[in-house]
Backbone as numpy.savetxt, mean C-alpha at the origin, in Angstrom:
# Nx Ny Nz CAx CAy CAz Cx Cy Cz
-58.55 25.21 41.42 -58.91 25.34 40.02 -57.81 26.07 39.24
-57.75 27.45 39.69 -56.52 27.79 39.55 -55.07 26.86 39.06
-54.55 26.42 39.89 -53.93 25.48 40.02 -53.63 24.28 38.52
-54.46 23.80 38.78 -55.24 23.20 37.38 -54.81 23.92 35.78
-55.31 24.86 36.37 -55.59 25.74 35.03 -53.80 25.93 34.53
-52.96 26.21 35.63 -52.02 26.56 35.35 -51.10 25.09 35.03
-51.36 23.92 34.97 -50.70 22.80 35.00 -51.11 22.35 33.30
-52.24 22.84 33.43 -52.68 22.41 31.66 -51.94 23.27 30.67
-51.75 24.35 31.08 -51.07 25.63 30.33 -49.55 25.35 30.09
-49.04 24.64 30.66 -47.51 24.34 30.68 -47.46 23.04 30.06
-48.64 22.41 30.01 -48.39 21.33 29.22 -48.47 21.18 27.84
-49.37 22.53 27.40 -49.82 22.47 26.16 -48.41 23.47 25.19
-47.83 24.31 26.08 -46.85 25.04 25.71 -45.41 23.64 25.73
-45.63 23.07 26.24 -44.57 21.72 26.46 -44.72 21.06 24.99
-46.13 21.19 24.39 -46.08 19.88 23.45 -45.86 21.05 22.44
-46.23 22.19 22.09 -46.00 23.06 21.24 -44.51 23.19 21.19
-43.67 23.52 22.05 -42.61 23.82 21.71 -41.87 22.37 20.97
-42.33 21.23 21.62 -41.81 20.50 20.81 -42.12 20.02 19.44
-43.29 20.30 19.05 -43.73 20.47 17.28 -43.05 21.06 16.55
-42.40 22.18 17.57 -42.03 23.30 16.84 -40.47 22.97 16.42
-39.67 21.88 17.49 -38.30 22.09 17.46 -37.90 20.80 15.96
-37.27 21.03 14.94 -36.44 20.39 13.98 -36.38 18.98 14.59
-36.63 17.97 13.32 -36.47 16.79 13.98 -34.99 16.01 14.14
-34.49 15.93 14.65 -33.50 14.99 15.28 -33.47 13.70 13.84
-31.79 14.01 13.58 -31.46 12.73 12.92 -31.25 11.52 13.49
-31.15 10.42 12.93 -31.12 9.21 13.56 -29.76 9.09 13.73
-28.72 8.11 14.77 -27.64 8.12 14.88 -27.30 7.23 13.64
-25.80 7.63 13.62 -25.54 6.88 12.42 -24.99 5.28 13.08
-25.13 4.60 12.76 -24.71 2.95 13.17 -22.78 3.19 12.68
-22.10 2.34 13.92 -20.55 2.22 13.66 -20.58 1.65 12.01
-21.62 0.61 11.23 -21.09 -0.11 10.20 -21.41 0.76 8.95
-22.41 1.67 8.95 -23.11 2.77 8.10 -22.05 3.76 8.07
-21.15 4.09 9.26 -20.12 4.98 9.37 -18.98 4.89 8.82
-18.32 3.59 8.46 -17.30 2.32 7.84 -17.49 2.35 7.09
-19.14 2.28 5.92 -19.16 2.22 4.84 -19.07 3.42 3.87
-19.65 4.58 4.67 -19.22 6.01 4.53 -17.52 6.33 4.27
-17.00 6.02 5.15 -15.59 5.96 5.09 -15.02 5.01 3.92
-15.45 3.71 3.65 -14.91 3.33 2.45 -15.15 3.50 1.09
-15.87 4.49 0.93 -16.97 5.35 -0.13 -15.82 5.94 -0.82
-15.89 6.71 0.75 -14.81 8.20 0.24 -13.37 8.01 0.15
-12.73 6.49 0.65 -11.62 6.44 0.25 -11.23 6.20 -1.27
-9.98 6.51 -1.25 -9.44 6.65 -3.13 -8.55 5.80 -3.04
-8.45 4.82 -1.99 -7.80 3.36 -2.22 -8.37 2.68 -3.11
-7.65 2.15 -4.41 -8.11 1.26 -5.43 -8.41 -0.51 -4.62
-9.55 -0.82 -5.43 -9.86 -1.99 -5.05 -9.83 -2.93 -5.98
-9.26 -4.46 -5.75 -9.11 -5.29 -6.35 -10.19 -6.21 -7.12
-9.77 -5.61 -8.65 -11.34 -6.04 -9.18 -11.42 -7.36 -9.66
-12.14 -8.10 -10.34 -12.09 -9.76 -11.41 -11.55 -9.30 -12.39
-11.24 -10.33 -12.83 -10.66 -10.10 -14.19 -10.97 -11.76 -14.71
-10.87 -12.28 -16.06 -10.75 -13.15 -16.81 -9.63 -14.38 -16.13
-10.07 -15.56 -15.99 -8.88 -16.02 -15.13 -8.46 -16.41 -13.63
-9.31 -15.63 -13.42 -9.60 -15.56 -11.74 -10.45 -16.58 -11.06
-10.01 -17.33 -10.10 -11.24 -18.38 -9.68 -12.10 -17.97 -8.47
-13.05 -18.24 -8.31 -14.15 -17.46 -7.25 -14.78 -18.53 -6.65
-15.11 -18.40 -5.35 -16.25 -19.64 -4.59 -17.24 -18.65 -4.51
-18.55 -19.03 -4.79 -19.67 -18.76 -4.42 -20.44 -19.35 -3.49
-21.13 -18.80 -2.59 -21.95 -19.27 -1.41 -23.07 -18.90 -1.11
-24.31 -19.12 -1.56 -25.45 -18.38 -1.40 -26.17 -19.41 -0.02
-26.53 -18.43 1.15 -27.27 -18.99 1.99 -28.40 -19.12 2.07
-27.93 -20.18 2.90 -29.63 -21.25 2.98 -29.65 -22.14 1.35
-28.90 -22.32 0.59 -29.05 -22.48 -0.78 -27.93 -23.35 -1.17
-27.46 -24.47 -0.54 -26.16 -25.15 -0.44 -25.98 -25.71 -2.07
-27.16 -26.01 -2.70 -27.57 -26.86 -4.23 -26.71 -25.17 -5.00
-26.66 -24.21 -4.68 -26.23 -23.17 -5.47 -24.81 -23.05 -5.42
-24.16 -23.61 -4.02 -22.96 -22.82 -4.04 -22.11 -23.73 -5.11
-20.57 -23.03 -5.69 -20.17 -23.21 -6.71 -18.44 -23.12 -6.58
-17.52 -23.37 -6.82 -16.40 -22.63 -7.48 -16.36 -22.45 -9.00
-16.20 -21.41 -9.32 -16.15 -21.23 -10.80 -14.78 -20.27 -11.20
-14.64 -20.27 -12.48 -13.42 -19.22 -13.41 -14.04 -18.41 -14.23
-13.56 -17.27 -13.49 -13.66 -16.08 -14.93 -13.68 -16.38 -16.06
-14.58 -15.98 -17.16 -14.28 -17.05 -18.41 -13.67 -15.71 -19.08
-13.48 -15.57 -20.69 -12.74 -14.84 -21.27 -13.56 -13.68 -21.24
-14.94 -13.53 -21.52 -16.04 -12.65 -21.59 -15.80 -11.96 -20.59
-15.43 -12.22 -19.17 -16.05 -11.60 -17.94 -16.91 -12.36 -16.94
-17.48 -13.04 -17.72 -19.11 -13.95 -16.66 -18.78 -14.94 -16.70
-19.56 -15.47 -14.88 -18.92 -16.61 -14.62 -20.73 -17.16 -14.43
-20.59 -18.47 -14.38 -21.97 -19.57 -14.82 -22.59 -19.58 -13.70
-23.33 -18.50 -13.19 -24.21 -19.07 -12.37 -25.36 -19.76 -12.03
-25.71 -20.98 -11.41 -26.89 -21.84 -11.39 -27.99 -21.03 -11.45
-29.21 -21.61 -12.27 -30.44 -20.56 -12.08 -30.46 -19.29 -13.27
-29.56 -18.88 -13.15 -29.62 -17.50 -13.85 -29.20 -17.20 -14.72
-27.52 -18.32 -15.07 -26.59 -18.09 -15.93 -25.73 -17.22 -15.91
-25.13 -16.72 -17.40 -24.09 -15.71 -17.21 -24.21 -14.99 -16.33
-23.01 -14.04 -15.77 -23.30 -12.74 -14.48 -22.28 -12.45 -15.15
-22.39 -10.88 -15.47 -21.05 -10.37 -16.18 -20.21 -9.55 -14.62
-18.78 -10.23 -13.90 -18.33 -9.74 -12.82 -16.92 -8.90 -13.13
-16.75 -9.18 -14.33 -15.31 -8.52 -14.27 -15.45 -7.20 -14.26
-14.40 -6.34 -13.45 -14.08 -5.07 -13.15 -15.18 -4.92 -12.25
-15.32 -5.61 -11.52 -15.72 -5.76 -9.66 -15.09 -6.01 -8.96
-15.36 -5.26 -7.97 -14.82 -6.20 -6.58 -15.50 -7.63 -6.14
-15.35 -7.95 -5.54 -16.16 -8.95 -4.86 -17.39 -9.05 -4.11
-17.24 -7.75 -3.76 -18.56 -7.48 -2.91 -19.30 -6.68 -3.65
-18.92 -6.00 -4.66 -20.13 -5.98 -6.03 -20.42 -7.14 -7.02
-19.48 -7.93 -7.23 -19.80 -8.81 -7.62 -20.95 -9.88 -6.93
-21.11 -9.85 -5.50 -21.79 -11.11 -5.13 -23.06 -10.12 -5.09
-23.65 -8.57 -5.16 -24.63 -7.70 -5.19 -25.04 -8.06 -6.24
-24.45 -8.01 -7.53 -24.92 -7.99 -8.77 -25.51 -9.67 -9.26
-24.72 -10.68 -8.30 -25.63 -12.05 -8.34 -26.94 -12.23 -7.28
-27.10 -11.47 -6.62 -27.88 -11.25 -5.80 -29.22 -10.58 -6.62
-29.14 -9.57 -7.31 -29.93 -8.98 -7.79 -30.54 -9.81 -8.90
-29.29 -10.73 -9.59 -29.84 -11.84 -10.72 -30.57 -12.71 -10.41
-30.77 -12.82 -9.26 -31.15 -14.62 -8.58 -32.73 -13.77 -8.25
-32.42 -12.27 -7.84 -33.53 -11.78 -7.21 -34.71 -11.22 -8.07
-34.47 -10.37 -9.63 -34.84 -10.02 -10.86 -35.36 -11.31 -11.30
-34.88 -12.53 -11.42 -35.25 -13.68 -11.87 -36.19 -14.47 -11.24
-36.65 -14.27 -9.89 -37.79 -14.63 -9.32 -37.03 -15.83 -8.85
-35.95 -16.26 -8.39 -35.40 -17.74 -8.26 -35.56 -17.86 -6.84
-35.12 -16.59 -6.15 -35.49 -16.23 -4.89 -35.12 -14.77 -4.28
-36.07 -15.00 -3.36 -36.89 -13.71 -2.73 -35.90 -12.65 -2.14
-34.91 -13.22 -1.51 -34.03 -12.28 -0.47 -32.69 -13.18 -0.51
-32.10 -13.06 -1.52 -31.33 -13.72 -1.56 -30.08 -13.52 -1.19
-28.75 -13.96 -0.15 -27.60 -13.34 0.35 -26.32 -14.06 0.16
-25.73 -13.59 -1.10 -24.39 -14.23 -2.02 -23.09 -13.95 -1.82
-22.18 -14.93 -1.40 -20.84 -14.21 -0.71 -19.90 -14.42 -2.13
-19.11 -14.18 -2.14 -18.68 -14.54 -3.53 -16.96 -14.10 -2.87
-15.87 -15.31 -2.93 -14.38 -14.77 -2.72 -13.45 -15.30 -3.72
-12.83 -14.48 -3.77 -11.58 -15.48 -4.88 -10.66 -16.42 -4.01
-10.62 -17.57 -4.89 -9.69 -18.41 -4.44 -8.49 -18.63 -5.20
-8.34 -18.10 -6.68 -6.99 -17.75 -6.99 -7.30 -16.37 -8.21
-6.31 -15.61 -7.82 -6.13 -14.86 -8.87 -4.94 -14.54 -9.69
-5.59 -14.62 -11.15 -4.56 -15.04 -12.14 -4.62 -12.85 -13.20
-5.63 -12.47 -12.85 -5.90 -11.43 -13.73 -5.08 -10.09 -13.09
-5.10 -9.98 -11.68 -4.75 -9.04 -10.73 -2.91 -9.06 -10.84
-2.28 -8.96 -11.51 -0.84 -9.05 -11.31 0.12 -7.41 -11.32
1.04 -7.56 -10.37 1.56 -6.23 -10.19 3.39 -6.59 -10.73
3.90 -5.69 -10.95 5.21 -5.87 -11.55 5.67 -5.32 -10.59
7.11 -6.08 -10.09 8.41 -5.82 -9.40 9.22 -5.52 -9.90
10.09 -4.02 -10.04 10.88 -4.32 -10.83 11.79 -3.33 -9.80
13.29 -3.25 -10.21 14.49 -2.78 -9.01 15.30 -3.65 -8.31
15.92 -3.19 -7.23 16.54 -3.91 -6.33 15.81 -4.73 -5.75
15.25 -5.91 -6.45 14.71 -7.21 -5.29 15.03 -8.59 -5.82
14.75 -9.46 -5.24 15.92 -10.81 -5.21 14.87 -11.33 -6.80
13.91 -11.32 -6.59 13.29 -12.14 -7.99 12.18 -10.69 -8.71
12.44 -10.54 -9.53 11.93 -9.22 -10.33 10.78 -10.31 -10.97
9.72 -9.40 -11.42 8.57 -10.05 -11.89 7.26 -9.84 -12.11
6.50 -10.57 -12.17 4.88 -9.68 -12.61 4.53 -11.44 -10.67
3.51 -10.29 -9.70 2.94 -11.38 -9.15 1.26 -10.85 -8.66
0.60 -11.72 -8.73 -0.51 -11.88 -8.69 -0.90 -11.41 -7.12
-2.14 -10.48 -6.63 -2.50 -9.39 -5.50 -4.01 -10.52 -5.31
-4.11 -9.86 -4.27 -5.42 -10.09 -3.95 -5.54 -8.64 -3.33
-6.78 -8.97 -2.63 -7.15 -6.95 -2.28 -6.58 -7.14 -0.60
-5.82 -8.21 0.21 -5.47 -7.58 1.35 -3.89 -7.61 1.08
-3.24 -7.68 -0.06 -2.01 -7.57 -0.21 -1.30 -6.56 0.00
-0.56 -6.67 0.91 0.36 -5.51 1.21 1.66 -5.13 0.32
2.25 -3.89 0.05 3.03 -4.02 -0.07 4.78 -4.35 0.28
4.60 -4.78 1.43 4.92 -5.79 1.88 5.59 -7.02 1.77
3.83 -7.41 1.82 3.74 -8.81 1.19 4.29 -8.91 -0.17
4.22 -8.22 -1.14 4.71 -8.28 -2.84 5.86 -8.46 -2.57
6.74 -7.51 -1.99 8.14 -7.39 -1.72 8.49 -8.53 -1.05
8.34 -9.49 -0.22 8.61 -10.70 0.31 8.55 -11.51 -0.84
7.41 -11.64 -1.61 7.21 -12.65 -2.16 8.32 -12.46 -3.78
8.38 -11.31 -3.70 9.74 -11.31 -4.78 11.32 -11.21 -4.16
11.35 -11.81 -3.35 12.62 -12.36 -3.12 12.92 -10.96 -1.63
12.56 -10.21 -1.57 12.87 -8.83 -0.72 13.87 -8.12 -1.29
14.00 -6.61 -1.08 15.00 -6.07 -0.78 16.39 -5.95 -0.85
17.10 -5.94 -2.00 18.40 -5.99 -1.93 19.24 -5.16 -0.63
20.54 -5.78 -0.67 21.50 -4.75 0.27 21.50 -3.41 -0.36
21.64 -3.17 -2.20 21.56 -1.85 -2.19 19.92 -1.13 -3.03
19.10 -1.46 -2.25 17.91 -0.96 -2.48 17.69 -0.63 -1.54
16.55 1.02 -1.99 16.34 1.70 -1.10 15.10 1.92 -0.46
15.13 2.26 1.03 14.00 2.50 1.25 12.79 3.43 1.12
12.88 4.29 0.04 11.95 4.70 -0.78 11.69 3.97 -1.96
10.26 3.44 -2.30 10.34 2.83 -3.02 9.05 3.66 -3.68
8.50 3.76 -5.25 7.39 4.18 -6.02 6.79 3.20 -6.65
5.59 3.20 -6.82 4.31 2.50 -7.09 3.90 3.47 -8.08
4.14 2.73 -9.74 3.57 3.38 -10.92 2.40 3.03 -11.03
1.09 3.90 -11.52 0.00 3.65 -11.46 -0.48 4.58 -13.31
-0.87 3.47 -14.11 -1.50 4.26 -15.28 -2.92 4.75 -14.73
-3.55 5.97 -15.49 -4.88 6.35 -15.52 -5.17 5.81 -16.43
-6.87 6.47 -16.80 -7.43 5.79 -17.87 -7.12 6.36 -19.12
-5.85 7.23 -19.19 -5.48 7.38 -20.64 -4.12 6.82 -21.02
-3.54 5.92 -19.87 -2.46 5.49 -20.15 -1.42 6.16 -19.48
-1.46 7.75 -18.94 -0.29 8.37 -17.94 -0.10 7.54 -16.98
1.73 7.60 -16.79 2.02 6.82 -16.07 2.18 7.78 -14.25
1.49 7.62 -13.09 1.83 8.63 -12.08 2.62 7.90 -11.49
3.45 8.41 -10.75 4.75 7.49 -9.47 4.05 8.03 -8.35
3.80 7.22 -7.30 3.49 7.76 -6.32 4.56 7.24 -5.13
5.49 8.34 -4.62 6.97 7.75 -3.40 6.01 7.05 -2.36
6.80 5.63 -2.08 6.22 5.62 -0.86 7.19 5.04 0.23
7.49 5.74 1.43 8.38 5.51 2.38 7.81 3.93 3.23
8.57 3.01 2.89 8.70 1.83 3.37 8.80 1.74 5.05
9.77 2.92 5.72 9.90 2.77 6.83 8.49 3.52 7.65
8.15 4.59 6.94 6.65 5.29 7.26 5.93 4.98 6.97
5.61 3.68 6.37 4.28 2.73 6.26 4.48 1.82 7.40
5.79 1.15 7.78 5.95 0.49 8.68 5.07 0.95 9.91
5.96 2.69 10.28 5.27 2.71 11.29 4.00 3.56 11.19
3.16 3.52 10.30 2.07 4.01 9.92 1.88 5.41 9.90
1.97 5.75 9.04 2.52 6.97 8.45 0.86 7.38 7.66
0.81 8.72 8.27 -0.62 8.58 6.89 -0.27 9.12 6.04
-1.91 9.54 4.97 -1.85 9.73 3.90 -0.72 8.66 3.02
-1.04 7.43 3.31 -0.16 6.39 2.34 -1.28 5.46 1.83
-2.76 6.16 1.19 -3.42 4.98 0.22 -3.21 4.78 -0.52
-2.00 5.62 -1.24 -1.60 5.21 -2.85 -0.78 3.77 -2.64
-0.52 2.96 -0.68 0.08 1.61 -1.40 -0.55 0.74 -1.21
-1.97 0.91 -1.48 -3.01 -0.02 -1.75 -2.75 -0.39 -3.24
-2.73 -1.75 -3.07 -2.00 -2.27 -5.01 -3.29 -3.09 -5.57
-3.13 -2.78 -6.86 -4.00 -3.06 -7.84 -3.44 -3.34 -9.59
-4.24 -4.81 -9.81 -3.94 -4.67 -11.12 -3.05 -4.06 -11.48
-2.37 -4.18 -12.59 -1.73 -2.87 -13.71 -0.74 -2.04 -12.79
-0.64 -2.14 -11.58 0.40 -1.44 -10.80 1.78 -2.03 -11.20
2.72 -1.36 -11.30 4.50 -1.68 -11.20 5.09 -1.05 -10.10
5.93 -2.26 -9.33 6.60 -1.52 -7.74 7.87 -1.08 -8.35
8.45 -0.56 -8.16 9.65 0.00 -8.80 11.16 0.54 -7.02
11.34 -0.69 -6.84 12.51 -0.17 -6.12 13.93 0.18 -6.16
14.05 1.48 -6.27 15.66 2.21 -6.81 16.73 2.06 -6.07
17.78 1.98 -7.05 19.07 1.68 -5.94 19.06 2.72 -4.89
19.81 2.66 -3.82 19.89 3.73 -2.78 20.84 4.16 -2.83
20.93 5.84 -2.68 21.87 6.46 -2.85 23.14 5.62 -1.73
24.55 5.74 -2.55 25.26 5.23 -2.70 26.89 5.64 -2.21
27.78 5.50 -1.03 29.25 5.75 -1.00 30.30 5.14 -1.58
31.59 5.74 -1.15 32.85 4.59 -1.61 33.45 4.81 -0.70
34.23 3.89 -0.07 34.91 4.21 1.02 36.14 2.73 0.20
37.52 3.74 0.53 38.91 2.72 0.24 39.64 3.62 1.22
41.23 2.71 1.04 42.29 3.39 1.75 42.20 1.90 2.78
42.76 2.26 4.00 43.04 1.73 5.04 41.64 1.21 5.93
40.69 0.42 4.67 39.53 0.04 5.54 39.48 -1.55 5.43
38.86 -2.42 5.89 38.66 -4.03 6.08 38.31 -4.11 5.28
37.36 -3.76 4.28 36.27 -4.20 3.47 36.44 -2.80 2.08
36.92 -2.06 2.00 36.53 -1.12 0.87 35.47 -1.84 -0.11
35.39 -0.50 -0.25 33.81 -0.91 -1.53 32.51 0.30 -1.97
31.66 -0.13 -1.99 30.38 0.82 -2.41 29.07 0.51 -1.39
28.85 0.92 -0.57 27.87 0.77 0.47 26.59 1.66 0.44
25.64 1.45 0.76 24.25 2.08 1.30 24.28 3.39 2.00
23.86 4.27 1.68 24.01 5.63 2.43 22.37 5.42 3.27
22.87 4.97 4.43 21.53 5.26 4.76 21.06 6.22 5.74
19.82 6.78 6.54 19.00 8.24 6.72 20.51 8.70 8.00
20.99 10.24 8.38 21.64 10.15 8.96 23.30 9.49 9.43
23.74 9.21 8.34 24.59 8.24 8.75 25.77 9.34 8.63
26.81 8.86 9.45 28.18 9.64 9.74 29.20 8.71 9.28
30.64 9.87 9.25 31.73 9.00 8.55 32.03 7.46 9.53
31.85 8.15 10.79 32.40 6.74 11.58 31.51 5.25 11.38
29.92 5.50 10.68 29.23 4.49 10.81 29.28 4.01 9.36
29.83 4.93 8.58 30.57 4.54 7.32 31.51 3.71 7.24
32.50 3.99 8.20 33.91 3.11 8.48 32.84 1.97 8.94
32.52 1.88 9.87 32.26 0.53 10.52 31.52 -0.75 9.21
30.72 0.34 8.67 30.13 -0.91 7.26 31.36 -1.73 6.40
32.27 -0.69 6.23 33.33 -1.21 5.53 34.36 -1.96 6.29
33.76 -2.36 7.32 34.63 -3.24 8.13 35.71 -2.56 9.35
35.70 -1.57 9.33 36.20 -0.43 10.16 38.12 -0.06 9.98
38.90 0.40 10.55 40.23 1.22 9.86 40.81 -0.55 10.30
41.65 -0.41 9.69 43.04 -1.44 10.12 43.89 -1.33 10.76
44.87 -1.86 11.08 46.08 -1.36 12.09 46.91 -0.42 11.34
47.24 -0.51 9.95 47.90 0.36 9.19 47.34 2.01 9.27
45.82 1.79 9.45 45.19 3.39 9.03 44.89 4.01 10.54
44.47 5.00 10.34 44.30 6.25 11.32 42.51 6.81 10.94
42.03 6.65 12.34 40.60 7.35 12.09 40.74 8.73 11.68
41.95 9.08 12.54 42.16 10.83 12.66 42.39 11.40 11.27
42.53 10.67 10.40 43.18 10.98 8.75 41.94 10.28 7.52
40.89 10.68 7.89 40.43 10.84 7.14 39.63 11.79 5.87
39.82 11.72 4.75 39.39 12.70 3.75 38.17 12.18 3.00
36.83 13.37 2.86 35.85 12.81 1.48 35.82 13.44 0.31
35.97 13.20 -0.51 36.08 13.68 -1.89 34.51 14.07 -2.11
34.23 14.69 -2.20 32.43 15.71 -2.41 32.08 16.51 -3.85
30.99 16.15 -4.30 30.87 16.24 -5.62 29.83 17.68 -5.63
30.51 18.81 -6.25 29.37 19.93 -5.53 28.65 20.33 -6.37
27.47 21.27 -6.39 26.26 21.57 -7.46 26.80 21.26 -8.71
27.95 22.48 -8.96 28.49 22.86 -10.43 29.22 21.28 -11.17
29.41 20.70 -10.41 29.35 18.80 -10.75 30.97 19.16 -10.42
31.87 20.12 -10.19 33.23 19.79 -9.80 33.53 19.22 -8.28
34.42 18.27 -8.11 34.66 17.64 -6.67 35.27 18.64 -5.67
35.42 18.72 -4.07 36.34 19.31 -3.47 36.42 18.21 -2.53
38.14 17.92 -1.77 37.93 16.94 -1.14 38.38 18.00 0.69
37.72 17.33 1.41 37.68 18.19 2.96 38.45 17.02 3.49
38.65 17.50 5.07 39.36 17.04 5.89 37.69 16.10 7.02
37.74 15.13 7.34 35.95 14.12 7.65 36.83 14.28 9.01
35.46 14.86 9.88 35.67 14.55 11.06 34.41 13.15 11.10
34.93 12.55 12.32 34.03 10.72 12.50 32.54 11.35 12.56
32.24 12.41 13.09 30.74 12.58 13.57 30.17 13.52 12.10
31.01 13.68 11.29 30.45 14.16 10.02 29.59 13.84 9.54
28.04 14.18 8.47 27.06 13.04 7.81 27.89 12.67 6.69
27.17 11.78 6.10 28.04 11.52 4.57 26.31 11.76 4.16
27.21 12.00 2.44 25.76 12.01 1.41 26.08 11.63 0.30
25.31 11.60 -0.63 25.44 10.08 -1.66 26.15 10.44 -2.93
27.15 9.37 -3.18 28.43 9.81 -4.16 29.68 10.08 -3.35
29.55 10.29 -1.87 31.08 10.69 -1.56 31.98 9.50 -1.48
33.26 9.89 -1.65 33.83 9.21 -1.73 34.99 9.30 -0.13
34.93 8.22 0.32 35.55 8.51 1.54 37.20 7.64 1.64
37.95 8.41 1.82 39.36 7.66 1.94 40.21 7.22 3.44
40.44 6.44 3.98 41.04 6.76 5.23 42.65 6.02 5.21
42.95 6.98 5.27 44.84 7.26 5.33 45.15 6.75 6.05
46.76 6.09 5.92 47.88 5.12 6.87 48.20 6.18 7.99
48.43 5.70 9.00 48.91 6.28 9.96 50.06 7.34 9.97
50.20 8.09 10.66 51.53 8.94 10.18 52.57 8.02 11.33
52.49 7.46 12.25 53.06 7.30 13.42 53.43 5.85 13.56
């Protein structure tokens, strides 16, 4: 009996303590966690605009689906419901907000609307700098910057690999935001400012810049690029001639106070941008 007595007693203290303990949140789902995360990002997203062509697809509902154009208003004609005002959406608010029309309207019950662009004419970003075709070109929202830069011709020989992405606010300030081309490559964070949008201008600047003459193949004005030394200087310019001497070379250096001093370049020297590099005839 005993026994008993003591088995009921531990059970009832078993269910008490657990009344007592805070309830347990539910786990969060990987896609609830994704959407959390794309909440809080401050990557701009590619909205409609006037101009823009869109397929619509409502399932189970084949008599609905559509391609249509942004008209000048904003709203594009949807069956059933009519106007849908989408501009300055994304897409996936946009096909919510036809969803809710079809659904407010009693047309149907649970209704699930995909909505993608198939061309966009409103979304255009400006190229302007060192690239082969300068221009205004039209984004979609997985456009890289990158991709813009390909599609305007790429990269000149003397453009650099820092390039800025002007972005107006909503009062018209213009912000630059740098963004390292080679540290996006290899994924570099904190780089959502080169998520492109609308109204963006890419702006790629010449790259700082040498001169190298005297006794070289090629003299001229070349690319200073990250690290580079006098000898990998010579080699751009085609490297010394039989007339010149590596051992005799001088850079002319332009210092704070803006007056030049010129030094004696050893080959493993860096160069930096504006010098001017000379390499002298042989003495021998």
């Amino acid at each position: 009996m005993r026994i008993w007595l003591s088995v009921i007693a531990l059970v009832l203290n078993a269910i008490a303590v657990a009344a007592a303990a805070p309830p347990t949140k539910p786990p969060v789902s990987p896609s609830a966690q994704d959407a959390g995360d794309k909440t809080r990002s401050k990557a701009p997203l590619v909205q409609l605009g006037p101009g823009d062509g869109v397929i619509i697809q409502v399932y189970g509902q084949p008599d609905l689906n559509a391609t249509l154009t942004v008209s000048d208003d904003g709203t594009i004609p949807v069956a059933l419901t009519g106007p849908v005002k989408v501009a300055g959406l994304s897409p996936a608010e946009a096909s919510a907000r036809i969803e809710k029309a079809l659904k407010d309207g009693k047309y149907l019950i649970d209704p699930h609307v995909t909505l993608t662009v198939s061309e966009s004419r409103s979304q255009r970003v400006s190229v302007l700098g060192q690239v082969g075709r300068p221009g205004r070109y039209a984004v979609q929202s997985n456009t890289s910057i990158f991709d813009l830069l390909a599609e305007a011709g790429g990269i000149t020989e003397l453009g650099g690999d820092l390039v800025y992405i002007l972005r107006p606010d909503a009062s018209g300030n213009i912000t630059r935001y740098p963004i390292s081309l080679k540290g996006l490559a290899e994924g570099a964070k904190g780089s959502s400012e080169a998520a492109l949008t609308g109204g963006d201008s890419v702006l790629v600047p010449t790259a700082p810049q040498l001169y190298i003459y005297g006794e070289v193949t090629a003299p001229g004005k070349f690319k200073v690029e990250p690290g580079m030394t006098v000898v990998q200087a010579i080699a751009r310019a085609g490297g010394v001639t039989q007339r010149g001497s590596a051992n005799r070379v001088e850079i002319k250096r332009r210092k704070a106070d803006g007056t030049y001093v010129t030094t004696k370049a050893a080959l493993g020297d860096l160069v930096q941008a504006d010098d001017v590099i000379r390499v002298k005839e042989s003495i021998f």
